[in-house]
N, C-alpha and C positions, 0 to 999 in steps of 0.2 A: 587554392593554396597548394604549393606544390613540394614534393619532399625537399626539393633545392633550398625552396624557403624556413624551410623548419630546420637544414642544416644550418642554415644561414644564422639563423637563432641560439642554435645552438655554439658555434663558433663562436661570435659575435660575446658569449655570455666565458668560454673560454680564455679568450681574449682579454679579455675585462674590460669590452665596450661598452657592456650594459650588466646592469644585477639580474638575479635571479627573478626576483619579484616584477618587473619590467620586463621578461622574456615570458613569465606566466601569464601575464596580463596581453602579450601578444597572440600566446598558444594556447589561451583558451575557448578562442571561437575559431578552433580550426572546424574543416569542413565535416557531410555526413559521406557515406557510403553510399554510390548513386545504385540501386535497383531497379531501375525503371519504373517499376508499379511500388515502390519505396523507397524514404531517402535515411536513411539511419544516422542518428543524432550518437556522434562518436568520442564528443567528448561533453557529452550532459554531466557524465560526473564528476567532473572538470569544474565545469562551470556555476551546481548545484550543488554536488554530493551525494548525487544520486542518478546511477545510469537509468539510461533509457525504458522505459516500461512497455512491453506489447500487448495491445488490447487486441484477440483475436478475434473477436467478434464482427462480423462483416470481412473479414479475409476469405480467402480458400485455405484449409489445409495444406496445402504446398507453399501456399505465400508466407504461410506462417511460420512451416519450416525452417525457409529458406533465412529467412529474418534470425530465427535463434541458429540457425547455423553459421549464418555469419557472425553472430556476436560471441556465439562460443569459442570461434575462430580468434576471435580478437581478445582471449582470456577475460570477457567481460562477467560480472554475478548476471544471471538473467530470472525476468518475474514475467512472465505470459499469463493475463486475465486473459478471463470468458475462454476455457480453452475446451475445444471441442473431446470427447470421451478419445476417439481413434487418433486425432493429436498427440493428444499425452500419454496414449502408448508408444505412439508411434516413437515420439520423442526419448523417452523411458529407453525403448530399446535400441536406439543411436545410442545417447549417454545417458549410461549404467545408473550415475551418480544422480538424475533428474528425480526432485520429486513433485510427484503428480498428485495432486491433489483434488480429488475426484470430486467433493462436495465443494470445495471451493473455487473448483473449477481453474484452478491454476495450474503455473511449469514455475518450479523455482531449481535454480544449477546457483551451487556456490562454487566459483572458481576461485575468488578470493575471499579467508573467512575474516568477517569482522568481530572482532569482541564484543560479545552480549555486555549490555549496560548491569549496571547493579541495580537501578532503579527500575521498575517496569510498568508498563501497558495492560490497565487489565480491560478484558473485551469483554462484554456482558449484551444478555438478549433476555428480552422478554421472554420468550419460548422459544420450542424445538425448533418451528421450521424458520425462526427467524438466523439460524446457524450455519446456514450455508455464507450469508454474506456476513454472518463475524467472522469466520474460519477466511473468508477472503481480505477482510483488515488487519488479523491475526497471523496468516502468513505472509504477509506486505512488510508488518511490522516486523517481526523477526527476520524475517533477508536482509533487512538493513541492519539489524544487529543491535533489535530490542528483545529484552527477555518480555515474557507475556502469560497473564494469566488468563482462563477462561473462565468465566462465570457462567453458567448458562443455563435459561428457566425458570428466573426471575420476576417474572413479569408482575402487573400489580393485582391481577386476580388471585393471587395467593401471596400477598407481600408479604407476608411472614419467610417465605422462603429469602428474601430479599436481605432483612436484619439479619439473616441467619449467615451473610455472606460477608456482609456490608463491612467487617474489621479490614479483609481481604480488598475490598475495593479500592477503601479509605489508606490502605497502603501502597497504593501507585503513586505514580505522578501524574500521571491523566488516566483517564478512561475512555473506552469507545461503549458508547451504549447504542446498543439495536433492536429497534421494536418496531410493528405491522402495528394493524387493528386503528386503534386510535393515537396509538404513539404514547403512552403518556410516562412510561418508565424514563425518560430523560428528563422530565421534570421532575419526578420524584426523586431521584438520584443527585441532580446538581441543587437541591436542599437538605442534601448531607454529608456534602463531601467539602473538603475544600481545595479541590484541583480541575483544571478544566476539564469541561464534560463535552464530546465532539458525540453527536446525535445522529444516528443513521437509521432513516424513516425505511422499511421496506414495503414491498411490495403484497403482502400476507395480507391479506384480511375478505370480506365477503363484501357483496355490491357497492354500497355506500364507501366503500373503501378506498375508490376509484383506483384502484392499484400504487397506494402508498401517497394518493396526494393528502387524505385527513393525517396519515401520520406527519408527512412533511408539514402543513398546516399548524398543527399542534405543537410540532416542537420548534417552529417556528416564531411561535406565538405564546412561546413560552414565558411563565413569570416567575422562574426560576434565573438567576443572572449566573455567568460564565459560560452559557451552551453554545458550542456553534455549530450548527445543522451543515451537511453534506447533500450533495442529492439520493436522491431514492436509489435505495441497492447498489451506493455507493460506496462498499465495504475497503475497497482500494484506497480509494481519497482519503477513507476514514485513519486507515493504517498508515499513510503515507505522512498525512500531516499529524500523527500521535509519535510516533517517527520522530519529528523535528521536534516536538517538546519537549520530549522525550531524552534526546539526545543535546540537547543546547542548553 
């Protein structure tokens, strides 16, 4: 697709040969940005409402660069998962404005701000080390322009801690709950809430643990009704689609 044809569209809607809604429905699968070793999806938030996401993991450092450079270029909001420690300085000190978020291991640049909802996301974890991938669904969710609370340390080895929270939960409108081990905090949760409950098994726990498959398993297999399970240490997915509840 080529600039001539997007002027073409645009005239054309000038004109009064076509509406507006008729010329968006043309211009919304315009093309990506050819990279060679990338094709950058240039009007996802177009087409979603949600630009493009960069999962750095398996890139080079350069390649990843080069990808949020290009999109900063293009005044787009950028979210970079799995971002390597020298990345996101690296990024940091290109633009000022970059925040780098070291346990979440993210790049978030707001170019354009959206208004935080009234309603909120609150993100909750069994325990500490289960915090690194809430902190990864918790800043997903807020670059789209959800408010968000953290609950964190909940788990059901000390469930008291849990009621002590649980007014705070029951005032969202969904939750991200995240827990290792055996997972069981998203079933205890979506039996007392009445809002959906999005389940993100991690990877935490000792042998038998298989690195988050007994969580996924369990919450899975849950007999708690409204949960829907994400995959393992999938703290992004988690925030992305708490995101869309969130905000519709």
């Amino acid at each position: 697709m080529t600039p001539d044809y997007i002027r073409n569209i645009l005239e054309s809607v000038r004109e009064g040969k076509q509406d507006v809604d008729a010329a968006f429905e043309q211009l919304k699968d315009l093309p990506f940005s050819e990279m060679g070793f990338a094709k950058i999806d240039n009007h996802r938030q177009l087409r979603t409402g949600y630009p493009e996401v960069i999962l750095c993991s398996g890139k080079t450092i350069e390649q990843s660069e080069e990808i949020i450079s290009l999109m900063y270029q293009r005044g787009s909001n950028i979210l970079a998962t799995r971002v390597q420690e020298e990345l996101g300085l690296r990024i940091k000190e290109l633009y000022p404005e970059t925040e780098y978020n070291k346990m979440a291991r993210t790049i978030a640049i707001r170019r354009n701000e959206i208004p935080a909802t009234s309603t909120y996301i609150s993100v909750v974890t069994a325990g500490t080390a289960d915090i690194p991938v809430a902190e990864e669904a918790a800043v997903t969710a807020e670059l789209f322009g959800n408010k968000v609370e953290r609950i964190y340390d909940v788990g059901v080895a000390g469930i008291h801690r849990l009621y002590n929270r649980l007014e705070l939960i029951r005032g969202g409108r969904v939750t991200v709950t995240v827990a290792g081990m055996e997972g069981a905090l998203p079933s205890v949760i979506g039996g007392l809430v009445d809002m959906p409950v999005i389940a993100v098994p991690t990877s935490i726990g000792y042998g038998a643990n298989f690195n988050g498959l007994s969580a996924l398993l369990t919450m899975l297999n849950s007999c708690a009704a409204g949960i829907a399970v994400v995959n393992i240490d999938n703290g992004f997915g988690a925030g992305y689609l708490a995101s869309r509840i969130n905000r519709n």
